[in-house]
C-alpha positions, 0 to 999 in steps of 0.5 A, spaced: 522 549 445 525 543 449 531 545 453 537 539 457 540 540 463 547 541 462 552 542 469 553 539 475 548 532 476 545 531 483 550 527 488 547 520 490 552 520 496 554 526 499 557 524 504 555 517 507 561 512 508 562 507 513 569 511 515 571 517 517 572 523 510 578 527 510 574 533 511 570 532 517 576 533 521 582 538 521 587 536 518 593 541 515 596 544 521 602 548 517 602 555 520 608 557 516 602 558 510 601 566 510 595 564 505 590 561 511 583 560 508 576 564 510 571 560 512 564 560 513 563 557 520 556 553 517 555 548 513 550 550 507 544 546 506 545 544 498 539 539 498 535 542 504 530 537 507 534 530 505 528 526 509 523 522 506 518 520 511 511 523 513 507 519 509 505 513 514 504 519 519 499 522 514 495 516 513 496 511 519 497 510 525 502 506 531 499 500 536 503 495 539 503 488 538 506 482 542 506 477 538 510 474 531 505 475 527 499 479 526 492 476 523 485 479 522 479 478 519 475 482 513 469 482 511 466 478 504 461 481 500 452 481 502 451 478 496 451 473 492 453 472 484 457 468 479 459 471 473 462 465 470 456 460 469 456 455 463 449 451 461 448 446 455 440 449 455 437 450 448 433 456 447 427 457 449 427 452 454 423 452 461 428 450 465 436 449 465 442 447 469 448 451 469 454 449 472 458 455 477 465 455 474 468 461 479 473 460 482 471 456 488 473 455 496 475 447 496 470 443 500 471 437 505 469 431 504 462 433 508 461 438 502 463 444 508 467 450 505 474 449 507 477 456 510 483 458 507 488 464 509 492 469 506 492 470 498 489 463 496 483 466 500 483 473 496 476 473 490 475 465 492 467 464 493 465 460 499 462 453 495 455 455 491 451 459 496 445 459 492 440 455 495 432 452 493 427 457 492 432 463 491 429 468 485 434 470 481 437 474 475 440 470 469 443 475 464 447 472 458 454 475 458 454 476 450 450 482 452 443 477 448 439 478 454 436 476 460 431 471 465 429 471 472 426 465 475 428 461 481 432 456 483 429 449 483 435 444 485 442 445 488 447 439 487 454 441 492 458 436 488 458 438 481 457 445 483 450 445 479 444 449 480 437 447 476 433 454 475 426 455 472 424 461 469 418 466 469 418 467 462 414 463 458 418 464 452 423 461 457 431 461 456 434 467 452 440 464 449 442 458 448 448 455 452 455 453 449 457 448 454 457 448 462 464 448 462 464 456 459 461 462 462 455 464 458 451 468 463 451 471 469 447 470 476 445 475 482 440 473 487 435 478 489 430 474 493 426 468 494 419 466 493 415 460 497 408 457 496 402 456 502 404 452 508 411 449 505 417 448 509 422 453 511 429 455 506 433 449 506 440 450 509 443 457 512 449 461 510 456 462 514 459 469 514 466 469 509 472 473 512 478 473 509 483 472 514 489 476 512 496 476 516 503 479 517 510 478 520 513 483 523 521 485 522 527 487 526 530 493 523 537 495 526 543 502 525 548 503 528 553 509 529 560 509 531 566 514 533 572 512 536 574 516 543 580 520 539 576 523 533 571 525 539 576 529 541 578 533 536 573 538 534 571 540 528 571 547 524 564 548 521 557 549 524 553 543 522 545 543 523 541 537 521 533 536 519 531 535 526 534 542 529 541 538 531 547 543 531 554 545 533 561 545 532 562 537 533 562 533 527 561 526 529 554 530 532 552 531 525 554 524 523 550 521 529 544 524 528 544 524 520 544 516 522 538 518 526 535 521 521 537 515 516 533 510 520 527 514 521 526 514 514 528 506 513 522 505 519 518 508 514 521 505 507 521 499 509 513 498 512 512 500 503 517 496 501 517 490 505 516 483 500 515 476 503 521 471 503 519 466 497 519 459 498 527 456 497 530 462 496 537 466 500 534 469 506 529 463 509 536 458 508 539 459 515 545 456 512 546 462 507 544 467 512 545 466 519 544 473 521 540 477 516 533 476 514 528 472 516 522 471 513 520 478 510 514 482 510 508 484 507 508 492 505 505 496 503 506 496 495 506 488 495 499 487 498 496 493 495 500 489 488 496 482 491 490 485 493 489 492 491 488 495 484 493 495 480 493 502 474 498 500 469 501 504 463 503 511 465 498 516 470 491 518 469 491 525 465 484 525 463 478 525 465 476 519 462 481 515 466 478 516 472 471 515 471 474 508 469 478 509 477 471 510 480 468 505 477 472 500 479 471 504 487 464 503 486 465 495 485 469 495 492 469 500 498 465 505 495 470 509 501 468 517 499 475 520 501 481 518 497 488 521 498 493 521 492 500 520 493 504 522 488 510 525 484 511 530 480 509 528 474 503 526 477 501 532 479 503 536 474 497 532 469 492 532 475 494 539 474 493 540 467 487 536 467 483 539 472 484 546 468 483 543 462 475 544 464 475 551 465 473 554 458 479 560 459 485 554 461 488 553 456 490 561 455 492 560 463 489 566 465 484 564 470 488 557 472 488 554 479 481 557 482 479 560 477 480 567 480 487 570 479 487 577 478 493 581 475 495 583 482 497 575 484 502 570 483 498 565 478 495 558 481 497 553 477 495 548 482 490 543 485 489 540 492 484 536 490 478 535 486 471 531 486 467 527 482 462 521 484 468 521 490 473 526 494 480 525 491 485 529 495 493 529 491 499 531 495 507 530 492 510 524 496 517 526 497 519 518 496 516 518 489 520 524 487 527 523 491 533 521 486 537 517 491 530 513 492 524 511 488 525 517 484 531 516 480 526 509 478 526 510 470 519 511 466 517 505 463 520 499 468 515 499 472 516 505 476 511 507 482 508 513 480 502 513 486 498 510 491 491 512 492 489 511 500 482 510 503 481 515 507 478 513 515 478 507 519 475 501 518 472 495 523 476 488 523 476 483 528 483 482 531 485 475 532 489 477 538 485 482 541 478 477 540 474 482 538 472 488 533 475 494 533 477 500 530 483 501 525 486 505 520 486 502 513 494 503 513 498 503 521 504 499 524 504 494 529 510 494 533 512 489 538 512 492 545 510 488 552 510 491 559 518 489 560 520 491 553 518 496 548 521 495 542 517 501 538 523 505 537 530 503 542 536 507 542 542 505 547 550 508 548 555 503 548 563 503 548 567 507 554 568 514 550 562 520 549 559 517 557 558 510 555 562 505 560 559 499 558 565 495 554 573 497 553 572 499 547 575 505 545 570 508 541 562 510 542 557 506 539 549 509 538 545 503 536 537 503 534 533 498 533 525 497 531 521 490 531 515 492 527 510 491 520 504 494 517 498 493 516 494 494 510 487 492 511 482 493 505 487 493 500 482 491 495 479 500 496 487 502 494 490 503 488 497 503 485 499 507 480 505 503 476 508 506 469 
């Protein structure tokens, strides 16, 4: 039977304030009271490991950079198709002219294709590449047939190509007007006769041209000097091994902890300033913002594949995954970072598939004995590809995107190529070899700003100003790089 919760929720802030609690220090001095209290001298640890960051460590890497802006290059595809071209041919006709109405590059007054950057370039085709004397396929897109013939003349300025077919029957189906997309055309070769001139006109590589901005992102930590002298009464620890009988220690490193984990919440979260809005006006932020950057979850959102309407749980759904995989990269290795509930359907349907599963006697491996703990988990799978899972304690954790409610948009996962691939760097002017996910930092000889921390104030060592406090900052200038976004996938519910 379904049960509910009842007791005591999770805390969303346990203990950060911007000013010191009544807890953290010694405050009942009456030593006249004959019922003191025992104490234990160590905090309890209620919500264990509180940090969230690991997934960019996981999957990506770190190189500096020394420039605002990042840009790259990425491969278009080999060949050439055209899926929405409309004819008014009838059947049966030697020839036709079809008209290519995909999405197309602009083109200069010279009939040049004009390169475009950023999102505008993404699923744009460079003008018509198809040229005279190219073989093709011609197959209608009501599923009616198809042709094969050869390209006879091509017209750049109405985006027209006339083909002749092989077949004498000539043209399957006939067309319903060159404004719709009646058939689609592949090439596959080309044929020439005896002694004739070589083809006519060359193609140029099509590169998407992709760039980012990083960020800079601050903390700081501050206790006054009377406070540090005041020793606290529990032993505190913290995620990072830190520990010791001095309070404002813990809440020093816990803003530590804090930022680390907004270096890496903020290279997936990060969107870019729109146009007009609140932080581009300096006027509204003088200060705070700038421009925004792209991260992960935005550019895979633009760029990537977008899986919508609850978790795959069948097998059925990931065939359907894998074919859109076959349509882009093909990478082999593919890593899941999920939640929970993801898991638990991978889980369940991974099992489904041994005849025993649904008894749960032979779950997991599908060799428990009745002298083991049962496995009822899966790290992985394969089928026509690698896919590896691994919970991803952002997607879990309440006080960050676990706590997004089913249904609104939640993220339930993000599917990650795994390896690198090769791009040309702009700034480095040549090829290299990348993560498909890492972060660029802003570094030079003289200044790394990778991940800076400084003291000032005049308490805890500093000498720096008059302040009767120590203040701990932290500051990173960064951005990341999502390069092939097209082989990513996100899981939106």
């Amino acid at each position: 039977m379904a049960g509910t919760f009842t007791g005591p929720g999770f805390d969303l802030q346990p203990s950060a304030q911007q000013v010191p609690l009544a807890t953290n220090y010694i405050t009942n001095f009456d030593f006249l009271n004959q019922y003191l209290p025992d104490t234990y001298e160590k905090e309890f640890e209620r919500y264990g490991n509180r940090t969230i960051s690991s997934f960019l460590r996981l999957v990506g890497a770190e190189m500096p950079s020394n420039s605002d802006l990042v840009k790259w290059a990425e491969q278009g595809r080999l060949h050439v198709k055209y899926t929405q071209c409309g004819t008014a041919a009838l059947v049966n006709a030697d020839s036709a002219a079809f008209q290519v109405n995909d999405a197309a590059q602009p083109l200069d007054g010279a009939g040049n294709p004009v390169q475009t950057t950023g999102a505008a370039a993404f699923g744009a085709t460079a003008g018509i590449a198809l040229r005279e004397g190219q073989t093709v396929v011609v197959v209608q897109n009501d599923g009616s047939g198809e042709n094969k013939g050869i390209v006879t003349d091509v017209n750049l300025g109405t985006s027209t190509v006339t083909i002749a077919f092989y077949e004498a029957g000539g043209l399957v189906t006939a067309g319903t007007g060159v404004g719709n997309a009646d058939v689609t055309i592949f090439v596959y070769g080309s044929e020439f006769r005896k002694g004739t001139v070589g083809m006519d006109g060359a193609l140029e590589s099509d590169d998407y041209i992709f760039e980012n901005s990083p960020i800079i992102i601050k903390d700081k930590y501050q206790v006054n000097g009377s406070d540090m002298a005041q020793i606290g009464w529990i032993e505190v620890t913290t995620e990072n091994g830190a520990n010791g009988y001095l309070w404002y220690m813990k809440s020093e490193h816990e803003t530590r902890l804090r930022f680390d984990d907004y270096l890496e919440t903020a290279m997936v979260e990060a969107v870019p300033a729109e146009v007009n809005s609140g932080v581009v006006n300096p006027a509204l932020n003088p200060t705070f913002g700038n421009k925004g950057s792209e991260g992960i979850f935005y550019t895979v959102g633009l760029r990537g594949n977008l899986w919508t309407g609850g978790v795959p749980n069948a097998l059925a759904d990931f065939d359907t995954i894998i074919g859109r995989l076959d349509a882009q990269g093909a990478i082999e290795e593919n890593v899941l970072f999920i939640d929970r509930q993801f898991g638990f359907a991978i889980d369940d349907m991974l099992a489904a598939q041994n005849s025993y599963g649904a008894g749960g006697t032979s779950y997991g491996l599908f060799d428990n004995d009745e002298e083991m703990a049962l496995n009822l988990g899966f790290s992985g799978f394969r089928r026509g590809y690698d896919f590896y899972k691994t919970d991803w304690k952002y997607l879990n954790d309440p006080t960050m995107r676990g706590g997004n409610v089913a249904g609104t948009g939640a993220i339930n996962g993000l599917m990650v190529p795994a390896g690198s691939t090769s791009v040309y760097d702009q700034i480095l002017g040549k090829n290299a070899k990348r993560p498909y996910l890492h972060v660029r930092y802003r570094a030079s000889e003289t200044e790394d700003r990778r991940y800076k921390t400084w003291i000032t104030g005049s308490a805890g060592g500093a000498r720096t100003s008059s302040l009767d406090a120590m203040e701990v900052h932290f500051l990173s200038e960064r951005c990341v790089c999502t390069m092939g976004a097209n082989n990513f996938v996100l899981f939106e519910d």
